[in-house]
MARLUM-302223 format. One record per residue (C-alpha): residue number from 0; x, y, z; residue in three letters. Coordinates in pm, 1 decimal. Each point is the difference from the previous one (the first is absolute). Layout:
! residues N
num  X  Y  Z  residu
NUM  X  Y  Z  ALA
...
END
This chain:
! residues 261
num  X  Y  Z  residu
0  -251.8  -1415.1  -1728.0  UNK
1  84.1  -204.2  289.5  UNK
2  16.0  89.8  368.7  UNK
3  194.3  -203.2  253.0  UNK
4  -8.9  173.0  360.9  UNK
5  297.0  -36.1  251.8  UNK
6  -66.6  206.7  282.1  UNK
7  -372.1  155.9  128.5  UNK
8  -112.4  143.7  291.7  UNK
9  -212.0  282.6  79.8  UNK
10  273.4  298.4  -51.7  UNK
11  272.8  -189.5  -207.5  UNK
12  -33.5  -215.1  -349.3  UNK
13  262.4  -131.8  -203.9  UNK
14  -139.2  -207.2  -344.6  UNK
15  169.3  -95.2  -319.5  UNK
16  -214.8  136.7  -331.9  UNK
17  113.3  -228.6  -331.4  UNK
18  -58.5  49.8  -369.2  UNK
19  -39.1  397.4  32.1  UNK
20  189.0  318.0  -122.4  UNK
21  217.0  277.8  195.3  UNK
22  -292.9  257.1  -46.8  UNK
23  -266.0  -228.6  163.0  UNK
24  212.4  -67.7  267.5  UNK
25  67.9  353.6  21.7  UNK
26  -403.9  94.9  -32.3  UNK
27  -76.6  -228.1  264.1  UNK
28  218.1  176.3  193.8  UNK
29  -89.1  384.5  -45.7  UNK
30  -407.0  -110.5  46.8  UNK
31  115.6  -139.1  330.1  UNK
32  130.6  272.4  89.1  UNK
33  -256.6  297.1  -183.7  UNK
34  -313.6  -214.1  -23.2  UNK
35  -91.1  -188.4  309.9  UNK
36  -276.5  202.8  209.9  UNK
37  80.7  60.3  382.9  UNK
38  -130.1  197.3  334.2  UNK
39  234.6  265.7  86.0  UNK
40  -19.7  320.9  252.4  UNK
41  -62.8  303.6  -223.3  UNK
42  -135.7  265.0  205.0  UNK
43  33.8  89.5  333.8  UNK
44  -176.3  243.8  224.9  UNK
45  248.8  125.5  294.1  UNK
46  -216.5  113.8  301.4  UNK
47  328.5  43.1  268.0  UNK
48  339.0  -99.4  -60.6  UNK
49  251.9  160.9  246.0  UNK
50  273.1  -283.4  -84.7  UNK
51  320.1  127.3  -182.0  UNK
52  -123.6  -137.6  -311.7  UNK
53  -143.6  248.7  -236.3  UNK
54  -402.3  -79.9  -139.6  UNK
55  143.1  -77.4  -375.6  UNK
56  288.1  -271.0  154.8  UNK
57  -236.1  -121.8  183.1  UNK
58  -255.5  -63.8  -315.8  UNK
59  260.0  -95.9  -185.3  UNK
60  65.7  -265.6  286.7  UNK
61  -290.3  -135.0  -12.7  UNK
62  -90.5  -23.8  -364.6  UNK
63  289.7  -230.2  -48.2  UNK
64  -93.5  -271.9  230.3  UNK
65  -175.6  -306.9  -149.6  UNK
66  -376.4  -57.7  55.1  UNK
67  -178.2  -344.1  -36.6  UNK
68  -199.0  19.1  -221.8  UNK
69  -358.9  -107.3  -144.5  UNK
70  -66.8  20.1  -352.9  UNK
71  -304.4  -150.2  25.7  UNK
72  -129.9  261.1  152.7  UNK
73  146.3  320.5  -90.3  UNK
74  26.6  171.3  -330.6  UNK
75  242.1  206.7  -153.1  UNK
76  -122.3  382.2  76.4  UNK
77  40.6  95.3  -387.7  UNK
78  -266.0  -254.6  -45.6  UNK
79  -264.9  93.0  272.7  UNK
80  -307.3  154.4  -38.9  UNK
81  24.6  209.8  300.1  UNK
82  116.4  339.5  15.5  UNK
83  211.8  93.5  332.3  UNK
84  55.1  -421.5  123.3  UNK
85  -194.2  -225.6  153.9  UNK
86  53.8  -348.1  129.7  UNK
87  47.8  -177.5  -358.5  UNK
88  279.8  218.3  -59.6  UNK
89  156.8  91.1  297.9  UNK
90  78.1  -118.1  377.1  UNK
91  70.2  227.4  305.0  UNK
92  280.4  -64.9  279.0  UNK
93  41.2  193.5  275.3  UNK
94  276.1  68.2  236.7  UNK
95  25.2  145.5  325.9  UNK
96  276.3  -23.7  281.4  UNK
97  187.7  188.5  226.3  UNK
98  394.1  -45.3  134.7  UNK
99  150.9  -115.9  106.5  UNK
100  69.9  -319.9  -215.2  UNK
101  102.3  -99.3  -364.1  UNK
102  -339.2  -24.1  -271.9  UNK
103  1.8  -272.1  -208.6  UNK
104  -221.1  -66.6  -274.0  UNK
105  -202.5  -232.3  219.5  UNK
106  -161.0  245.7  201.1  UNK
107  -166.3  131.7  -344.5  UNK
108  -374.3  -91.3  79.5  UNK
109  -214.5  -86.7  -366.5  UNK
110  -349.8  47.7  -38.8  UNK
111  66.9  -308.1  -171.9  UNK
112  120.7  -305.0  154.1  UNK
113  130.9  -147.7  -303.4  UNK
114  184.3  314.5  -90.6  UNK
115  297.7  -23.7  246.6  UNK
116  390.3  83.0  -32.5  UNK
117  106.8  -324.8  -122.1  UNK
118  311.7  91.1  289.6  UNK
119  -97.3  104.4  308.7  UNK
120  370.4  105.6  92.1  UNK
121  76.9  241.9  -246.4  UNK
122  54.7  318.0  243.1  UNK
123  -106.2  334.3  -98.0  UNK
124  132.8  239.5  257.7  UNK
125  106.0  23.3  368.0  UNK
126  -192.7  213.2  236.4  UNK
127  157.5  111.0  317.0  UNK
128  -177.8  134.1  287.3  UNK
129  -329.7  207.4  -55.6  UNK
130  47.9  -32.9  -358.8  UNK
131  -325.4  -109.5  -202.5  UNK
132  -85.2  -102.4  -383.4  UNK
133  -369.4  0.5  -82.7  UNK
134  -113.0  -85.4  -359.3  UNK
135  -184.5  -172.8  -306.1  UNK
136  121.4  -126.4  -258.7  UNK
137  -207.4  -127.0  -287.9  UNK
138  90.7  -277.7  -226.9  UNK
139  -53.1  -53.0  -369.0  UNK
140  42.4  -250.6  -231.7  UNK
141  214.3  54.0  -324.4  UNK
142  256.2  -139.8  -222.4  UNK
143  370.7  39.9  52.7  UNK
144  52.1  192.0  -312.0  UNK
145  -122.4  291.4  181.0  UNK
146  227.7  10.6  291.3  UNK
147  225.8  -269.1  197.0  UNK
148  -188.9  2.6  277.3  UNK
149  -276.6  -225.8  -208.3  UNK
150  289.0  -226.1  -116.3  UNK
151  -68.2  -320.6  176.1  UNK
152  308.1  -123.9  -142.9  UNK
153  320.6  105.7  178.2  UNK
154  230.5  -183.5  -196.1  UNK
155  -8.3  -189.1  -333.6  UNK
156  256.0  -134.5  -235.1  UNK
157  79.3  -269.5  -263.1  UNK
158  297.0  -160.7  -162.9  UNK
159  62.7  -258.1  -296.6  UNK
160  0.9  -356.4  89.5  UNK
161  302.5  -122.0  32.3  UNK
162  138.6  -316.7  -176.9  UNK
163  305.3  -151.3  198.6  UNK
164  218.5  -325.3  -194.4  UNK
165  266.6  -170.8  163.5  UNK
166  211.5  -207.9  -290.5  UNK
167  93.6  -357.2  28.7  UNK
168  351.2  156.0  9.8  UNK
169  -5.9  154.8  358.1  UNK
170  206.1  -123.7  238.1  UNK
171  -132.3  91.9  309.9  UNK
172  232.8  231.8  124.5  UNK
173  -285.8  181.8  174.6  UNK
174  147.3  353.8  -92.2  UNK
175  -347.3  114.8  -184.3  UNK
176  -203.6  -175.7  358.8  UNK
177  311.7  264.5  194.3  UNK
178  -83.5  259.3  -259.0  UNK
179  -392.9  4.6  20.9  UNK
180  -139.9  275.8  205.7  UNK
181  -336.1  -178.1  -4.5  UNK
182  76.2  -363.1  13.4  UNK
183  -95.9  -147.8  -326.8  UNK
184  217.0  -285.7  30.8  UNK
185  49.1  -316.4  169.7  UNK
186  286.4  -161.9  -8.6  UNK
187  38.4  -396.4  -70.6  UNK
188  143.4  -202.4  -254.7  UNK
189  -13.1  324.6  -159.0  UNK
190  -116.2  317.1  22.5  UNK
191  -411.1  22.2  -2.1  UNK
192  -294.6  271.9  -36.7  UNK
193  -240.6  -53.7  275.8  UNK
194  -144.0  350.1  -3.4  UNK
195  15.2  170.8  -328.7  UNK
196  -248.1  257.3  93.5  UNK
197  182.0  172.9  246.0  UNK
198  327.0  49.2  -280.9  UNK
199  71.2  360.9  21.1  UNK
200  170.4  9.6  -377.8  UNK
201  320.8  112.1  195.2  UNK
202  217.5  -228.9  -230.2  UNK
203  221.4  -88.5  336.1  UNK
204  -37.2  -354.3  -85.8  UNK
205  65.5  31.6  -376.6  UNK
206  344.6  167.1  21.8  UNK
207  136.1  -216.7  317.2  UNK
208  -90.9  -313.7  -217.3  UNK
209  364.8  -47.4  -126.6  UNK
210  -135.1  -282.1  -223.4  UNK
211  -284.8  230.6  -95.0  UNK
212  -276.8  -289.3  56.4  UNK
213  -244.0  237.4  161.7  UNK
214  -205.0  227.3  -211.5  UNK
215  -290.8  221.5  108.0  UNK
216  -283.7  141.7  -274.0  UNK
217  -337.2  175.6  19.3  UNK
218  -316.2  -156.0  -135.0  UNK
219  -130.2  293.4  -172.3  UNK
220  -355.3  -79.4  12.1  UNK
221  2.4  -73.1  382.7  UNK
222  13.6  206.2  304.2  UNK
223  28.1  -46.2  373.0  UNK
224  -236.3  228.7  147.0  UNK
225  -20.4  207.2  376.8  UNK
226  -187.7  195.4  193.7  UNK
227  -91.9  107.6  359.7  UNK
228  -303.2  172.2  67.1  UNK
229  -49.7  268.1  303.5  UNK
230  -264.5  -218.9  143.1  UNK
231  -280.9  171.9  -115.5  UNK
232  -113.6  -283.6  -183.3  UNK
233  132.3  -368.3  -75.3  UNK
234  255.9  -24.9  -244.4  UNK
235  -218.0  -324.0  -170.4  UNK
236  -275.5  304.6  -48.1  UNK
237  268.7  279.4  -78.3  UNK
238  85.3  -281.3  -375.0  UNK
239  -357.2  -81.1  -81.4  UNK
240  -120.8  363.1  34.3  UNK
241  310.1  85.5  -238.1  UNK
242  -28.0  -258.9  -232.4  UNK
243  -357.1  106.0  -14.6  UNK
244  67.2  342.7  -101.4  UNK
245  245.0  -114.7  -247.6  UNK
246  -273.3  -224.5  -201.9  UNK
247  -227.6  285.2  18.2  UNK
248  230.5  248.1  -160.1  UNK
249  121.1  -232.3  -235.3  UNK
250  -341.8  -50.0  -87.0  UNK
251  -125.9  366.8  -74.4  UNK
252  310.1  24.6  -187.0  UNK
253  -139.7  -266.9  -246.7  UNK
254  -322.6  127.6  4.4  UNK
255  152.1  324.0  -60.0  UNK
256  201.8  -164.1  -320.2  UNK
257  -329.0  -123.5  -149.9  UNK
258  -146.0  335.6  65.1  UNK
259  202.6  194.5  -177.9  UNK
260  130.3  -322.3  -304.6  UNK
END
């Protein structure tokens, strides 16, 4: 397998995998999605909340926005040794304010410093006059196979690499360049691919070629592959906790085979 990364930063990554099948393309993607461990809000403890919000929208709220988050230092609460949380498993942030004004997710205050919303403007609810919101909420970590709020991927996707040929019989018309919703081509002497990666497999090009010199394929055993993470943690660590996983299960399986031969 080869790996060729376009894009990274620390919430977006866009790579080329070559020389692998659909259904480890595909596996990478559900593990990104199930398997990666994050921090996210799953309790909360209302003390006063006289907003119009109800106490379950308002937990609901707050579960879903994204934590940073420290794996180095937290374990997943199925795998502690305590029995009612303690600081390995869990984190406490706190809220309290009074109207009027708008509460963001920045005026959350952690017990942990490294355990912050990873956006500080995500608002929560607007308090008018006289109007108060006291809580806790505690945070866990877990994988996103048991609820979305521990996805730390928010959006994840993959398509065939596509294989774009211009014959020596174009000529240069620049209907396919007009055609192109991406911009594939550039036109010259003749029509030519500059970015290949970005084809769409619309097939504009192919059917305004009236000389039917442009023709677009997949390489079946490559795949351009995207994701954006919620910021909870970098998408660099988001692939190499993933691929990770995958080795691991792939490896019980085969232990599993042996087992059982």
């Amino acid at each position: 397998m080869e790996l060729e990364v376009i894009e990274l930063s620390d919430t977006y990554a866009r790579f080329v995998m070559s020389d692998v099948s659909t259904a480890f393309a595909n596996a990478l993607r559900r593990i990104m999605i199930a398997e990666v461990p994050k921090i996210a809000i799953d309790e909360v403890n209302i003390y006063e909340n006289t907003s119009v919000v109800y106490d379950e929208q308002l937990a609901l709220r707050l579960g879903l926005i994204p934590l940073k988050t420290d794996l180095e230092s937290y374990v997943l609460r199925s795998e502690c040794k305590c029995e009612n949380g303690c600081p390995s498993c869990q984190v406490s942030l706190t809220l309290s304010v009074e109207g009027p004004k708008v509460v963001y997710s920045s005026d959350l205050v952690s017990s942990d410093k490294k355990i912050v919303p990873a956006h500080g403007k995500i608002p929560i609810v607007k308090l008018t006059e006289g109007q108060k919101l006291v809580l806790e909420a505690i945070a866990r970590l877990e994988l996103g196979r048991e609820h979305a709020k521990w996805q730390t991927v928010v959006a994840c996707g993959y398509k065939n690499m596509p294989k774009v040929k211009v014959a020596d019989s174009c000529n240069a018309c620049g209907k396919c360049a007009d055609a192109c919703p991406r911009g594939v081509f550039l036109m010259k002497e003749k029509a030519v691919v500059k970015n290949q990666i970005d084809c769409s497999f619309c097939m504009l090009c192919e059917k305004e070629c009236g000389v039917g010199a442009i023709k677009v394929e997949k390489d079946r055993r490559a795949f351009v592959f995207t994701f954006e993470t919620d910021g909870s943690l970098p998408a660099k660590e988001v692939l190499t906790i993933a691929a990770e996983a995958l080795g691991e299960k792939a490896k019980k399986f085969k232990e599993s085979l042996e087992k059982n031969a």
